[in-house]
C-alpha positions as a Markdown table, in Angstrom:
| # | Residue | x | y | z |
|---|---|---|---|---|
| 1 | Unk | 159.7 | 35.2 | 35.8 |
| 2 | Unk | 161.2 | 36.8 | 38.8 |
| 3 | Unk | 159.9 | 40.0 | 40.8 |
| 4 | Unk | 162.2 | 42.6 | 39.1 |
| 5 | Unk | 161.4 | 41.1 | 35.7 |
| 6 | Unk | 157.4 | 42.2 | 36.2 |
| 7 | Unk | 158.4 | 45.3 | 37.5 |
| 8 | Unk | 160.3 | 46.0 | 34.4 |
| 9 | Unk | 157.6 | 45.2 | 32.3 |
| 10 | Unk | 154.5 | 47.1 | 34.1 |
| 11 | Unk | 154.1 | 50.7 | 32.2 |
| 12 | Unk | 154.4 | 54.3 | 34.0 |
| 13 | Unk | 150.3 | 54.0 | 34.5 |
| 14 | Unk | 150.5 | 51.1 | 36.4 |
| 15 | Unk | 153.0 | 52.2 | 38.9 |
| 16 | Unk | 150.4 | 55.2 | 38.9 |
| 17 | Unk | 147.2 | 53.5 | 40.0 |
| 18 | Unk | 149.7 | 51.3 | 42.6 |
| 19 | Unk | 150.8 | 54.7 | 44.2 |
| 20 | Unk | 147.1 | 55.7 | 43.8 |
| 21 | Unk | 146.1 | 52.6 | 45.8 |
| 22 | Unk | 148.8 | 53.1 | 48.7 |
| 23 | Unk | 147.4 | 56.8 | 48.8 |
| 24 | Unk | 144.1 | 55.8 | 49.5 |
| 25 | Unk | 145.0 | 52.7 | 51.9 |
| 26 | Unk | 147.2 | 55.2 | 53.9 |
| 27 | Unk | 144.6 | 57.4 | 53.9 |
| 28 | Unk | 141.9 | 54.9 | 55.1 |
| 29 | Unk | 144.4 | 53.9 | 57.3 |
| 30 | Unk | 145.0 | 57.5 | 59.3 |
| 31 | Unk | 141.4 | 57.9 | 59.2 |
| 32 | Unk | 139.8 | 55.0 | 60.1 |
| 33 | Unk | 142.4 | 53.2 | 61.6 |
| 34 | Unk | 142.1 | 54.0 | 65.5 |
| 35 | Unk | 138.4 | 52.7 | 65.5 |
| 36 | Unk | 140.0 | 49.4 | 65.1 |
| 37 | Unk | 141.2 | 49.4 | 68.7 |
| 38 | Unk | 137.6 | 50.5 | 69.6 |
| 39 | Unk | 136.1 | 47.7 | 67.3 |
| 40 | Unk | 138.1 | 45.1 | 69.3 |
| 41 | Unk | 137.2 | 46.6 | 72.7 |
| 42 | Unk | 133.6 | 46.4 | 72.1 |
| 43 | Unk | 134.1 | 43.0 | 70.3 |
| 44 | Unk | 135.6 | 41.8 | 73.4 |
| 45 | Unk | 132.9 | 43.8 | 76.0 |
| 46 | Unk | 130.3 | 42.0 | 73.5 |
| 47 | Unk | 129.2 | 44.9 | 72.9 |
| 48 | Unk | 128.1 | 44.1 | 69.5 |
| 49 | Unk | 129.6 | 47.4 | 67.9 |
| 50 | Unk | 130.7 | 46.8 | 64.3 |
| 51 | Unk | 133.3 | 48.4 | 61.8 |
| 52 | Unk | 130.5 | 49.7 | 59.6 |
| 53 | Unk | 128.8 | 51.6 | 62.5 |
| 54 | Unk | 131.9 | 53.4 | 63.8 |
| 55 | Unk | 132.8 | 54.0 | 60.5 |
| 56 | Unk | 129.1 | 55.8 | 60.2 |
| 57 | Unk | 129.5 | 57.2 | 63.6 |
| 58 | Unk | 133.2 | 59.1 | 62.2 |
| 59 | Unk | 130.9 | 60.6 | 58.7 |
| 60 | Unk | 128.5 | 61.7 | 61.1 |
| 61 | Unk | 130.9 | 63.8 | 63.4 |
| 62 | Unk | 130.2 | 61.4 | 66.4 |
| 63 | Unk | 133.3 | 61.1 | 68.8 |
| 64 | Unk | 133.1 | 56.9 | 68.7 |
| 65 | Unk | 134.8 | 56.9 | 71.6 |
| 66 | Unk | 131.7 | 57.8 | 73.8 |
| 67 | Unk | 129.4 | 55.6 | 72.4 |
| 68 | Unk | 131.5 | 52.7 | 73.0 |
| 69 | Unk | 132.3 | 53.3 | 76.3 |
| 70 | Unk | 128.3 | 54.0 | 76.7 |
| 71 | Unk | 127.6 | 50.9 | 75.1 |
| 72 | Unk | 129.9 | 48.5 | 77.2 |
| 73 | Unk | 129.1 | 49.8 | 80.3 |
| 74 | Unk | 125.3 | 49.5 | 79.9 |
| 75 | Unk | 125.6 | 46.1 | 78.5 |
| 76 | Unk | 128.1 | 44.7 | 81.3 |
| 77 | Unk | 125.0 | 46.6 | 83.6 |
| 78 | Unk | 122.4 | 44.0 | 82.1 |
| 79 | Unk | 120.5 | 47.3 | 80.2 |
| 80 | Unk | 119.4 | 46.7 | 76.7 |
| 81 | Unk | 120.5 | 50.3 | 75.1 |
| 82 | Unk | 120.9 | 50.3 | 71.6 |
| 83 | Unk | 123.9 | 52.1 | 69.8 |
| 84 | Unk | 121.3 | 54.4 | 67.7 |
| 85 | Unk | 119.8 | 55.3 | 71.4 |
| 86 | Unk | 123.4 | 56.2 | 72.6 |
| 87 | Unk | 123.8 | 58.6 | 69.0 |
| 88 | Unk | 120.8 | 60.2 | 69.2 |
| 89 | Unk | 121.2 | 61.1 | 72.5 |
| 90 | Unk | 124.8 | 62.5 | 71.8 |
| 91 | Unk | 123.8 | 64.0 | 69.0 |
| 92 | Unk | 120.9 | 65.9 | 70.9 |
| 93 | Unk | 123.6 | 67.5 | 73.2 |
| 94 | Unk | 123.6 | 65.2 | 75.9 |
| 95 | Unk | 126.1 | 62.8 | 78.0 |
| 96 | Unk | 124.9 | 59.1 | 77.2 |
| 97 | Unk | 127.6 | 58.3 | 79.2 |
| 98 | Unk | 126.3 | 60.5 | 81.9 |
| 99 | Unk | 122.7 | 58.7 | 81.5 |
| 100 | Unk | 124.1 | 55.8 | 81.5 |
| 101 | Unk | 126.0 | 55.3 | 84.9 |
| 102 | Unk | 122.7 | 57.0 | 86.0 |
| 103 | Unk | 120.5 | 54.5 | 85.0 |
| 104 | Unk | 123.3 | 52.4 | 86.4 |
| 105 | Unk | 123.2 | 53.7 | 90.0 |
| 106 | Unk | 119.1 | 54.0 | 89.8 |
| 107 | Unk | 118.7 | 50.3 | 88.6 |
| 108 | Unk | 121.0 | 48.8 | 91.6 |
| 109 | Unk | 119.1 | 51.2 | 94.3 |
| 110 | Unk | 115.6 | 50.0 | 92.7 |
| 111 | Unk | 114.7 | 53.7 | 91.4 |
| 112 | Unk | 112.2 | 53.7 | 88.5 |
| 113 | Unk | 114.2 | 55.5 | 86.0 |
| 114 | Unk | 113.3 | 54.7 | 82.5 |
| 115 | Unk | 115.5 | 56.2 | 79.6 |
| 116 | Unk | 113.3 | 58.6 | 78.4 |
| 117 | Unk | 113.1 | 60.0 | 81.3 |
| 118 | Unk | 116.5 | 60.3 | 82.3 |
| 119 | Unk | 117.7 | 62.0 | 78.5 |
| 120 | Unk | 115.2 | 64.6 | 79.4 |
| 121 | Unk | 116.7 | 65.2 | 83.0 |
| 122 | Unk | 120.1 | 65.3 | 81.6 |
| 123 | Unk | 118.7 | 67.7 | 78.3 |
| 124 | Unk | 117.1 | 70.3 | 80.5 |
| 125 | Unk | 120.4 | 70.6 | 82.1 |
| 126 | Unk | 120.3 | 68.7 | 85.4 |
| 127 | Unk | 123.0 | 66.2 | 86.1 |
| 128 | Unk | 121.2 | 63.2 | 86.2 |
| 129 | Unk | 123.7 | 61.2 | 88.2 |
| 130 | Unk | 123.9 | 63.8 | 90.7 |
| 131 | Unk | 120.6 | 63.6 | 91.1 |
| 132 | Unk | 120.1 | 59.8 | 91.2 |
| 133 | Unk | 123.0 | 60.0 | 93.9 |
| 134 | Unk | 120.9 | 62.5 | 95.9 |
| 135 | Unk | 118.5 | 60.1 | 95.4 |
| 136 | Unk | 119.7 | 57.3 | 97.4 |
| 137 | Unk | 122.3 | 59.4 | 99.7 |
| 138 | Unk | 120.6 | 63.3 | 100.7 |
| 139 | Unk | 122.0 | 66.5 | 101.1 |
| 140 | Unk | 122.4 | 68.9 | 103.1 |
| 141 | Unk | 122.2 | 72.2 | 102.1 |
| 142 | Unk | 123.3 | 75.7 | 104.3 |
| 143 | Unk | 120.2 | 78.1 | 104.6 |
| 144 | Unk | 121.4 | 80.6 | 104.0 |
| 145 | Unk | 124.0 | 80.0 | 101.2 |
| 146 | Unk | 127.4 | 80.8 | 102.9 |
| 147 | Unk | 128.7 | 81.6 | 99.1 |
| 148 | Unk | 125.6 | 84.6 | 99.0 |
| 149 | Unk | 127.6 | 86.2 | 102.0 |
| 150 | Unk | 125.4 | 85.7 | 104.3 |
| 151 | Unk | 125.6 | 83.7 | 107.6 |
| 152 | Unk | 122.7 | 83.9 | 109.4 |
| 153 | Unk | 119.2 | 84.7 | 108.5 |
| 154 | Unk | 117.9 | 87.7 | 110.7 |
| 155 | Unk | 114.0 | 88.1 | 112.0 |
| 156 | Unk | 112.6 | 90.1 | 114.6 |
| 157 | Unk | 110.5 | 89.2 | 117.8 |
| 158 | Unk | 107.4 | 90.8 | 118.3 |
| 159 | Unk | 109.5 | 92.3 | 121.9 |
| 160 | Unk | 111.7 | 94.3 | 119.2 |
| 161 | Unk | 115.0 | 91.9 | 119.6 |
| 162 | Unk | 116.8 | 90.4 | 116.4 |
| 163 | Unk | 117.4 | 87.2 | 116.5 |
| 164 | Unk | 120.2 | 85.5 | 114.1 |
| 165 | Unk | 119.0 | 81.7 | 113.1 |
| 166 | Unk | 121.3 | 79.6 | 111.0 |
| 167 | Unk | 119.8 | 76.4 | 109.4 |
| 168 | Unk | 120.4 | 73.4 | 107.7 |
| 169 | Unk | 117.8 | 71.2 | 105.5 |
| 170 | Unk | 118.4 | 67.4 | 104.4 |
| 171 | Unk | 117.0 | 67.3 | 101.1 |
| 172 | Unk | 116.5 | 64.1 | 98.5 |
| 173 | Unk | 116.0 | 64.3 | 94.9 |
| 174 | Unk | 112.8 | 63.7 | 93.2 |
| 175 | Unk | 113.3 | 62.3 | 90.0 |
| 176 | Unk | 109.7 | 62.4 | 88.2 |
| 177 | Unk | 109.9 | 66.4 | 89.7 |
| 178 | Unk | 113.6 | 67.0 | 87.9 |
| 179 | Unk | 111.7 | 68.6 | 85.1 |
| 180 | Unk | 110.1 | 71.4 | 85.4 |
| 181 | Unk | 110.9 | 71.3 | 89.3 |
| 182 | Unk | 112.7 | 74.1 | 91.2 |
| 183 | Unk | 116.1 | 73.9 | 92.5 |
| 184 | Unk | 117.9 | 74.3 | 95.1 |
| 185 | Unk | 117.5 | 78.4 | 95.4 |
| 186 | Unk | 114.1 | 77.9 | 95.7 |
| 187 | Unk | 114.2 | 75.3 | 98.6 |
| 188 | Unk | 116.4 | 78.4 | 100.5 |
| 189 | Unk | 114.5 | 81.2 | 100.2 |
| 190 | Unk | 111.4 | 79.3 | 101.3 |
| 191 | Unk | 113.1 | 77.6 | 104.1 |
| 192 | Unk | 114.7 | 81.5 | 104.8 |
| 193 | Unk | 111.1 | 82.8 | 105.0 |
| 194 | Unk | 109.3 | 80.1 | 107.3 |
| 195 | Unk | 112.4 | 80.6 | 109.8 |
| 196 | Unk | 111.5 | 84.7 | 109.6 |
| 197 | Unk | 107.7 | 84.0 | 109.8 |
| 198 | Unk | 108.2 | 81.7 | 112.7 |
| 199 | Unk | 110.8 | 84.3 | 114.7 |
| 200 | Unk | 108.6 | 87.3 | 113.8 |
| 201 | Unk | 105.4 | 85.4 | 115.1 |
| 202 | Unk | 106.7 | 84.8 | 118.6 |
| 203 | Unk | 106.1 | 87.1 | 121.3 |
| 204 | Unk | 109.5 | 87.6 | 122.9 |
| 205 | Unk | 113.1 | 86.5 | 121.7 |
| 206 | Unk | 113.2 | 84.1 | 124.7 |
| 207 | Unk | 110.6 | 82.0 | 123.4 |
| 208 | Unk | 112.6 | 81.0 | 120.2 |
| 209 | Unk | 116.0 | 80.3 | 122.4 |
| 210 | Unk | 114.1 | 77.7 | 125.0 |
| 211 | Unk | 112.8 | 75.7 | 121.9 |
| 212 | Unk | 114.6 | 76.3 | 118.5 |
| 213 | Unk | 112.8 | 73.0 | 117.4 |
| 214 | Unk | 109.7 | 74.9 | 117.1 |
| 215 | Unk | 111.5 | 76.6 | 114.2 |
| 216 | Unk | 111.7 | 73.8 | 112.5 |
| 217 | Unk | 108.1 | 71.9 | 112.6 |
| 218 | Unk | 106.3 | 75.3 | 111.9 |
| 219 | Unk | 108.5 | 75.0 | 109.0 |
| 220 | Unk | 108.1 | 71.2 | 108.2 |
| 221 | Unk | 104.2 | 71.8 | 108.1 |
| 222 | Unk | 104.4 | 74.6 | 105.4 |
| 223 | Unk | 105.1 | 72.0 | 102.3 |
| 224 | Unk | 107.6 | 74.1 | 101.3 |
| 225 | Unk | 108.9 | 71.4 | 98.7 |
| 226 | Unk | 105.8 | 71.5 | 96.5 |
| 227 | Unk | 106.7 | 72.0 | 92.9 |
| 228 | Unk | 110.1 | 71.9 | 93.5 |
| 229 | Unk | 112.8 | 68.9 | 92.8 |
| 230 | Unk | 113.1 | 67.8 | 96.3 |
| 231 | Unk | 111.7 | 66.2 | 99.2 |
| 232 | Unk | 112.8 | 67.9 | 102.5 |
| 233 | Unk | 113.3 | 64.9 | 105.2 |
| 234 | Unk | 114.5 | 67.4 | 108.1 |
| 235 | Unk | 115.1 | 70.8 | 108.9 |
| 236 | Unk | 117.6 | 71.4 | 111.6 |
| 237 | Unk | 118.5 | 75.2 | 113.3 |
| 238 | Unk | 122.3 | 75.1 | 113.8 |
| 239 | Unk | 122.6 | 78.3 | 115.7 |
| 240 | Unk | 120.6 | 80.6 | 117.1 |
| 241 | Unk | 121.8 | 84.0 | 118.8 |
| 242 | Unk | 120.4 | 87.1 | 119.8 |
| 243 | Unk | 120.8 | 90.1 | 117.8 |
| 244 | Unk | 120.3 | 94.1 | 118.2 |
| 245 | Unk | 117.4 | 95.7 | 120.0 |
| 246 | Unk | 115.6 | 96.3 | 117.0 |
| 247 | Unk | 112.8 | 98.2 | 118.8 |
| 248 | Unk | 114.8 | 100.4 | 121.1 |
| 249 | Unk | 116.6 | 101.7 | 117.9 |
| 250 | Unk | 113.4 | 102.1 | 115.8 |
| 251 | Unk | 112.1 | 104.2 | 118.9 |
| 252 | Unk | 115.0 | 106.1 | 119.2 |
| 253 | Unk | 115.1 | 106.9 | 115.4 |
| 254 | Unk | 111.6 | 107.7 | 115.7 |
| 255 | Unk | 112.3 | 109.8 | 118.8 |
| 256 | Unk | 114.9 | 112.2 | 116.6 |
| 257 | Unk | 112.5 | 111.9 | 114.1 |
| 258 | Unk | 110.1 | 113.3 | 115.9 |
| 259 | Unk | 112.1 | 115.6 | 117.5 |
| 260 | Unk | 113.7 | 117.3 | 114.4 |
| 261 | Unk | 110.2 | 117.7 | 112.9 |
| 262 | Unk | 109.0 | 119.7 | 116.3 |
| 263 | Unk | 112.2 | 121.6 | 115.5 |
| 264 | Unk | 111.3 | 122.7 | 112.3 |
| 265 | Unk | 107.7 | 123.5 | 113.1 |
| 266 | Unk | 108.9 | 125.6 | 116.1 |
| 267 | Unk | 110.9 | 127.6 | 113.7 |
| 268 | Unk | 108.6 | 128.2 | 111.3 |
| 269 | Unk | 106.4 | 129.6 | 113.8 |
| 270 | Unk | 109.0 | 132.1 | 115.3 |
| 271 | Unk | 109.7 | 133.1 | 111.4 |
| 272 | Unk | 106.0 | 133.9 | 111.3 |
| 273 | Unk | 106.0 | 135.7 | 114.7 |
| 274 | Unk | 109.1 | 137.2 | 113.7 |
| 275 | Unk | 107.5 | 138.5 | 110.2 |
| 276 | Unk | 104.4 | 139.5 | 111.6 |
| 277 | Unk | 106.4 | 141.7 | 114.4 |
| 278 | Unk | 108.1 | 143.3 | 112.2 |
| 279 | Unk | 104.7 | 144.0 | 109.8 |
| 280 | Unk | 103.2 | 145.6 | 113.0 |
| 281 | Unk | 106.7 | 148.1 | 113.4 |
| 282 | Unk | 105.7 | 149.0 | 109.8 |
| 283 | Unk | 102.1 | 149.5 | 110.6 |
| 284 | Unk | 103.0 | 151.5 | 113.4 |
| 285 | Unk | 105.4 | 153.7 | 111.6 |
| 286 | Unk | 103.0 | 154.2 | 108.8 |
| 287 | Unk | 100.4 | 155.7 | 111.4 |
| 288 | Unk | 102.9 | 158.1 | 113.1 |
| 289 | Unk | 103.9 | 159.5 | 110.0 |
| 290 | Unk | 100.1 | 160.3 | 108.9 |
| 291 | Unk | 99.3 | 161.5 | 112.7 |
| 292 | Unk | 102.5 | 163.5 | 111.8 |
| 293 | Unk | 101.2 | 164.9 | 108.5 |
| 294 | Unk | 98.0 | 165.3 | 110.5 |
| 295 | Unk | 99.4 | 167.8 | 112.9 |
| 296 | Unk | 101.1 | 169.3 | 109.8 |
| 297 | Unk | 98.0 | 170.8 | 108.9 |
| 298 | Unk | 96.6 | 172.6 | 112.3 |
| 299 | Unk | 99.1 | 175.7 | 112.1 |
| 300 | Unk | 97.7 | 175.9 | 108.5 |
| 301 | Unk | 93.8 | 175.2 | 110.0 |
| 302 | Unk | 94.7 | 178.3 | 112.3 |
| 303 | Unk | 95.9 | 181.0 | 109.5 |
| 304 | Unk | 92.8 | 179.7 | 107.1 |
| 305 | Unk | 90.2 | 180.6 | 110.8 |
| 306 | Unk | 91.7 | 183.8 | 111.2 |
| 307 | Unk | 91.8 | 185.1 | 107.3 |
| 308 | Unk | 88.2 | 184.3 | 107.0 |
| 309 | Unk | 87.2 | 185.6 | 110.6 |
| 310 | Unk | 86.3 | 182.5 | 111.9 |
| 311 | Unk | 89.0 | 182.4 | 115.1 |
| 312 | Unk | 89.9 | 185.7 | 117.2 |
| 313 | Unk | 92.9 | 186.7 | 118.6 |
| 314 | Unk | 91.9 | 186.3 | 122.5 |
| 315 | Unk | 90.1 | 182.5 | 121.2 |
| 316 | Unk | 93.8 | 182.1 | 120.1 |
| 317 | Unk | 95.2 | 182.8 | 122.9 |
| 318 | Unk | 92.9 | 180.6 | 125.1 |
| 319 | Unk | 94.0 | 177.6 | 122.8 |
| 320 | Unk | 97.3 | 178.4 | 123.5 |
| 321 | Unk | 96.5 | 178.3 | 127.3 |
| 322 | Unk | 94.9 | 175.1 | 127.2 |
| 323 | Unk | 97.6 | 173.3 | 125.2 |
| 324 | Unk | 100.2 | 174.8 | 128.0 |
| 325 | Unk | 98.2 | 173.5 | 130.5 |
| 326 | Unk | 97.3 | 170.3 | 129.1 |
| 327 | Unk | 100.8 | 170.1 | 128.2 |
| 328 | Unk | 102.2 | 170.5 | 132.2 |
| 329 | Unk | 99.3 | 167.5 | 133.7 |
| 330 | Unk | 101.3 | 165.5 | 131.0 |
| 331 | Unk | 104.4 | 166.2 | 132.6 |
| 332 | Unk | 102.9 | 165.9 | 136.0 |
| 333 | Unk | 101.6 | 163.0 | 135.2 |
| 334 | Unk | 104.4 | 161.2 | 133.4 |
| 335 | Unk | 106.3 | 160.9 | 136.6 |
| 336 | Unk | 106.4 | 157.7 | 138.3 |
| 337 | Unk | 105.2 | 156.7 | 141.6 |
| 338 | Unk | 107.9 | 155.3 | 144.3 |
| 339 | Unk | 107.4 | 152.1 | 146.1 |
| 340 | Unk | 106.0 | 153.5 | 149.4 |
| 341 | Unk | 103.4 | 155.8 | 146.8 |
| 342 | Unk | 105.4 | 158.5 | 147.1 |
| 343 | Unk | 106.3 | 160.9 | 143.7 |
| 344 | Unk | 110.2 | 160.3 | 142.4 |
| 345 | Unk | 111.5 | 163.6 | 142.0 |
């Protein structure tokens, strides 16, 4: 029976389930198929990553990929990680490819790094190979941070100078501190505030310019890497220069300060002498004008003496003589007297 002879014979259904059947293959096929290459890589690596557990690894939205390249490089290392240690890991949010060349680079340096310890390091968020890196090479870190946009870090002398300092601090990673330990921020600002302390505690700016290195063991001795993820093996100044005279323009500010507030209290006091000058004017005007209602009344003193018989003409008349009389040794003796004590006329 030849091949077109069967295929006459099969019914409609059959040519159904066939096409059903080359569906599903193709399908398989597009899904599955480029975990094949992977299959043979790891087969070849000796990895010992089957079909079934990249197949699992694809249901369980795992990128294969990783975890194969994970898996091959920690068993060509000599490390005994497990595929499920490699998934979890990934599926936890972190880089088990990351963990792995870390483990890598700690296990040729002779760095106890175990792999619990390094998935937490790389879950909190720390690159762990940086770190491990740091770890056998340090680094040097600017103090300040040129990218904050500062240069120099500026303390004053007791004399009053500024003096502009500019350090450097060789740093190595401590891996059982990664967690929980500061960073790098942290290791500046200390460093930043020993170098003020130090500058501020000398007496004159000339003292820190003849030994910078003073700067740097006053800092060495603070700990200033406790609780933090580094050990600081050196702290070097880079630069040091000499600033403004701090003091001198403090005084001076002082001085105007000073001055403007003596200003101010000397014209409020004129303001009051000024006021109460004036109240006195007043005052002054107020009594004239009741000696002038006092005089007012005398003619009217006169007329009431005389109606009731109490004045007389010729006591009148005297009055009148003695005011005329008074009023002539006023004029008399209004004049003034020359220099040589004779009368001006």
């Amino acid at each position: 029976m030849t091949a077109a002879t069967l295929l006459a014979e099969l019914s409609p259904m059959a040519y159904v389930v066939v096409g059903l059947l080359i569906l599903m293959f193709l399908v398989f096929l597009g899904l599955f198929g480029p975990l094949f290459g992977l299959w043979l890589q790891a087969i070849a690596a000796h990895a010992g990553v089957g079909m079934f557990e990249l197949i699992g690894m694809r249901l369980r939205k795992v990128y294969p990929a990783t975890i194969v390249i994970a898996r091959i490089q920690s068993v060509r290392a000599g490390l005994d990680l497990a595929t499920e240690q490699l998934e979890s890991h990934l599926l936890a949010g972190g880089s088990p490819t990351n963990v792995v060349r870390a483990l890598i680079a700690a296990n040729r340096a002779n760095i106890d790094l175990s792999w619990k310890v390094a998935t937490a390091i790389d879950l909190a968020g720390r690159n762990i190979l940086e770190a491990v890196q740091t770890s056998v090479n340090p680094k040097v870190i600017d103090c300040p941070n040129p990218e904050s946009g500062k240069m120099t870090i500026d303390a004053v002398a007791k004399d009053g100078i500024q003096v502009k300092a500019k350090g450097r601090v060789t740093v190595r990673a401590n891996i059982n501190r990664l967690v929980g330990g500061a960073g790098e921020e942290t290791i500046i600002a200390r460093v930043g505030e020993g170098i003020v302390t130090t500058i501020g505690s000398a007496e004159t700016y000339k003292e820190v310019l003849e030994n910078p290195d003073q700067i740097s063991k006053r800092v060495l001795e603070k700990g200033l890497d406790a609780g933090t993820a580094f050990e600081i093996l050196s702290i070097d100044i880079a630069d040091v220069d000499v600033g403004e005279n701090i003091g001198a323009k403090l005084q001076a500010d002082q001085a105007e300060a000073d001055k403007r507030r003596f200003q101010a209290e000397a014209e409020k006091r004129r303001a009051m002498a000024m006021a109460r000058e004036q109240e006195m004017a007043a005052l002054v005007r107020e009594n004239r004008a009741k000696v002038v209602l006092a005089e007012a009344e005398i003619p009217l003193a006169i007329a009431e003496a005389f109606r009731s018989g109490r004045l007389g003409v010729m006591d009148y008349y005297r009055l009148r003589n003695i005011q005329a009389d008074t009023k002539m040794r006023d004029s008399i003796g209004g004049q003034e007297a020359s220099p040589g004590g004779e009368q001006k006329k």
